[in-house]
C-alpha positions in Angstrom: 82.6 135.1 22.8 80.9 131.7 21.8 83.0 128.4 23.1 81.7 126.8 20.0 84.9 126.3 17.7 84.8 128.8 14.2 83.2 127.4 11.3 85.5 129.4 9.5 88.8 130.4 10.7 91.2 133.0 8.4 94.9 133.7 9.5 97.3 136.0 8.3 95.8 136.1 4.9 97.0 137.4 1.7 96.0 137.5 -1.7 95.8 139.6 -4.9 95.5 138.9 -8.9 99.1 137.8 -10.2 102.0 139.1 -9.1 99.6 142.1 -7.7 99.3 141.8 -3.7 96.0 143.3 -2.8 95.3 141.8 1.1 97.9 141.8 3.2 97.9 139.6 6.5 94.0 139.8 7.4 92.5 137.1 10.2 89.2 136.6 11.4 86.7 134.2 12.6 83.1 133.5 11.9 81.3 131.3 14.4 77.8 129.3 14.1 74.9 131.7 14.1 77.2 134.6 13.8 77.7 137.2 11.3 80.9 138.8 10.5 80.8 141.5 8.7 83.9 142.9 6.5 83.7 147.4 5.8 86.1 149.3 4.2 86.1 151.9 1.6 86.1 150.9 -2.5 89.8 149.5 -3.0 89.7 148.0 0.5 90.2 144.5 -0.9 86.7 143.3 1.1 85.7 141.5 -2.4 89.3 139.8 -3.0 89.6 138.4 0.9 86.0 137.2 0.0 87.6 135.6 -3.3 90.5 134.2 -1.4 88.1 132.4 0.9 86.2 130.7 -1.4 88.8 129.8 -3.8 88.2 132.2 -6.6 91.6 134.1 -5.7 94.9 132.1 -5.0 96.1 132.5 -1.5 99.7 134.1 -1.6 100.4 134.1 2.2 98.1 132.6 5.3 95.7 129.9 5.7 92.1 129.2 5.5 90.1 126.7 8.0 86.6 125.8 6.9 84.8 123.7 10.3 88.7 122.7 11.4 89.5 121.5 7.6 92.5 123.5 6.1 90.8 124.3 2.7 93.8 126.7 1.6 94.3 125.0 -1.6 91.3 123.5 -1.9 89.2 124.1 -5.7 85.8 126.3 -4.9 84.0 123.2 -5.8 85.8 121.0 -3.5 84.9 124.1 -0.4 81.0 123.7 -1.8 80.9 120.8 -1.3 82.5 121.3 2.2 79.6 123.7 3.2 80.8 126.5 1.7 78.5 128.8 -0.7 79.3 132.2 -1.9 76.9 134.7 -3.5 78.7 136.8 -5.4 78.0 140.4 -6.1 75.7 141.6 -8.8 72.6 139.1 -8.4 74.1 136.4 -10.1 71.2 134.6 -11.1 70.0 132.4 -14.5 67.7 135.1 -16.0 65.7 132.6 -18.3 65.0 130.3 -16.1 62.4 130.1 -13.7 62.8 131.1 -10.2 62.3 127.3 -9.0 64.8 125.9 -11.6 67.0 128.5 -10.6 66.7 126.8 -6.7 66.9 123.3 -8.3 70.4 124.2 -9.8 71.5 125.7 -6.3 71.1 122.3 -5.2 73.3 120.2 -7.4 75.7 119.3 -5.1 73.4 117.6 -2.6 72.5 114.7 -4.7 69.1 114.5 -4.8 66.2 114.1 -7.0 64.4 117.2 -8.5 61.3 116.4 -7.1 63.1 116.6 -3.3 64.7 119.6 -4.5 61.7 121.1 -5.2 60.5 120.5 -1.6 63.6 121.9 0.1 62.6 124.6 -2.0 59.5 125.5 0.4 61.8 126.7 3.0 63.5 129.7 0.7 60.1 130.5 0.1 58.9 130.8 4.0 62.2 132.7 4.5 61.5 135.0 1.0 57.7 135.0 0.3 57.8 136.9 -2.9 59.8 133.9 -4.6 57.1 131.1 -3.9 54.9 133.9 -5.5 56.5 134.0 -8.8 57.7 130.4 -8.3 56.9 129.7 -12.1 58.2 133.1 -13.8 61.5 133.8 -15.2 64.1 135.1 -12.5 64.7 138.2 -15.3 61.3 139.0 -14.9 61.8 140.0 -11.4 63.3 143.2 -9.6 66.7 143.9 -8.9 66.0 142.7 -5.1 64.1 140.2 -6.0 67.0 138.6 -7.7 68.9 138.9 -4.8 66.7 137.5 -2.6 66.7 134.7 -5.2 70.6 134.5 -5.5 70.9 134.1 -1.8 67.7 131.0 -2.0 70.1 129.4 -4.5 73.1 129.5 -2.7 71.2 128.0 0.5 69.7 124.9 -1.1 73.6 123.7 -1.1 72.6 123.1 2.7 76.2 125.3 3.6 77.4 125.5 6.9 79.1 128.7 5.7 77.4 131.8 3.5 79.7 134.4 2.1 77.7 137.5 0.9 79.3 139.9 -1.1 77.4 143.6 -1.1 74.0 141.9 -1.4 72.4 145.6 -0.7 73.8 146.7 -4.1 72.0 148.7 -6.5 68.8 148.5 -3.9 66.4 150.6 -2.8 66.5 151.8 1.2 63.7 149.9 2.0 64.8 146.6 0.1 67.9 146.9 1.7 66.2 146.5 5.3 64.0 143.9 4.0 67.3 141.9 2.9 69.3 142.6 5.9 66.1 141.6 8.1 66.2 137.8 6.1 69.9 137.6 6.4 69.6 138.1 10.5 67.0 135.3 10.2 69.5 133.2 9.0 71.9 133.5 11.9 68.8 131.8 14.2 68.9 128.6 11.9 73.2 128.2 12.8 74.4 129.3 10.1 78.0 131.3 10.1 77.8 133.8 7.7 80.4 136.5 6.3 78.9 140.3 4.9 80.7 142.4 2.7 78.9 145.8 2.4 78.8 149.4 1.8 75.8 149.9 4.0 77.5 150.4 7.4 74.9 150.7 9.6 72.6 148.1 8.1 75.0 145.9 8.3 76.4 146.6 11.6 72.8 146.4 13.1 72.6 142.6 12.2 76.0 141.8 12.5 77.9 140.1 15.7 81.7 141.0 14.9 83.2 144.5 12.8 86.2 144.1 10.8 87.5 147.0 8.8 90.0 146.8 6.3 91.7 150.1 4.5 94.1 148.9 1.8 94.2 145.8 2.4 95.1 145.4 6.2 92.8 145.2 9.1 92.6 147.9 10.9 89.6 147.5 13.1 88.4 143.8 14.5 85.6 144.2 17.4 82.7 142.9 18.6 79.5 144.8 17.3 77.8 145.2 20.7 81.4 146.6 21.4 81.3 149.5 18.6 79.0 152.3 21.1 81.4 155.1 19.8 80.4 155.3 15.8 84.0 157.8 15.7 86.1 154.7 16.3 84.2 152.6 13.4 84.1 155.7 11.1 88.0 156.6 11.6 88.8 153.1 10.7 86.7 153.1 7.5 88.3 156.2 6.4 91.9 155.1 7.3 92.2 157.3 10.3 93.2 154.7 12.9 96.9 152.5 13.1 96.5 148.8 11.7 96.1 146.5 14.8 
């Protein structure tokens, strides 16, 4: 394990929508240039621990430390501008405008002119190529993983020190999948901590540094991915067939 301290740092979290508890008592870590990545079955509450940490969902029980700042309470704008950035599922992306307004907007919170914006932009489009190609074009033009690849681009020109991706393999092809998985290990080079909620287990689990399983909303698998050699251990925690550590 890394000395370097977590960027972010969840303990004995719990959440849910109302009076509705959905997580109960979850804690991990995410260091620089790591990826953690959170499995479980549909139901798991993956998506709602996601929520919790970026402010979306109200946390009922716990704490959450963003780079040694308790931001438990803290508004989703006020953990932005912290170096927090969360791409949420479903390619969240403004369809009529163009793919480089869309990265100007990711942006806002930094301050800076558009034309600067525009030249951070160039870095998205080393990291995705396809997006400097159809710079100028509407973002609804594009494919389904191409909007991806562009919701991710907009959540990075926030300059975050923390990226929270929620099922970005959605709805893709196999092959866009691995293309998307491939750019998000790239990421982990340039220091940035990162947190992966998927479906795709072993697409994830190849790029990923740390495991952690939930099953109804309780961890019951944390490990290190070079760790996981038996795949019957990770698959009887996905399917609930393990006691919660």
């Amino acid at each position: 394990m890394t000395t370097a301290e977590p960027v972010l740092r969840v303990r004995n979290l719990a959440t849910g929508y109302g009076d509705l508890r959905v997580v109960w008592d979850v804690s991990f870590d995410v260091y620089p240039g790591q990826l953690t990545v959170l499995l479980g079955r549909n139901g798991a509450g993956k998506t709602t621990t996601l929520r919790a940490v970026s402010g979306l969902n109200k946390v009922t029980g716990g704490t959450v430390t963003l780079s040694g700042e308790d931001v438990t309470k803290a508004a989703p704008h006020q953990r932005v501008r912290r170096g927090m950035a969360y791409v949420q599922e479903g390619k969240r992306v403004f369809h009529s405008l163009t793919v480089e307004q869309n990265l100007v907007m990711g942006g806002y919170t930094r301050r800076m002119s558009r034309s600067a914006l525009v030249r951070e932009a160039g870095w998205i489009y080393e990291l995705f190529p396809v997006l400097g190609q159809k710079r100028g074009l509407p973002a609804g033009s594009m494919s389904g993983g191409q909007q991806q690849m562009l919701a991710i681009g907009q959540a990075l020109m926030a300059n975050p020190s923390l990226l929270l991706l929620d099922e970005p393999s959605g709805g893709l092809a196999p092959v866009i999948v691995n293309e998307v998985m491939a750019r998000v290990a790239e990421l982990k080079e340039t220091g940035l901590a990162i947190v992966l909620v998927e479906q795709a287990v072993e697409a994830s689990v190849r790029v990923a540094d740390h495991v952690v399983v939930l099953d109804m909303g309780r961890l019951v698998l944390s490990s290190p991915a070079a760790e996981l050699t038996d795949l019957d251990r990770l698959r009887n925690a996905y399917f609930g067939r393990v006691p919660a550590e």
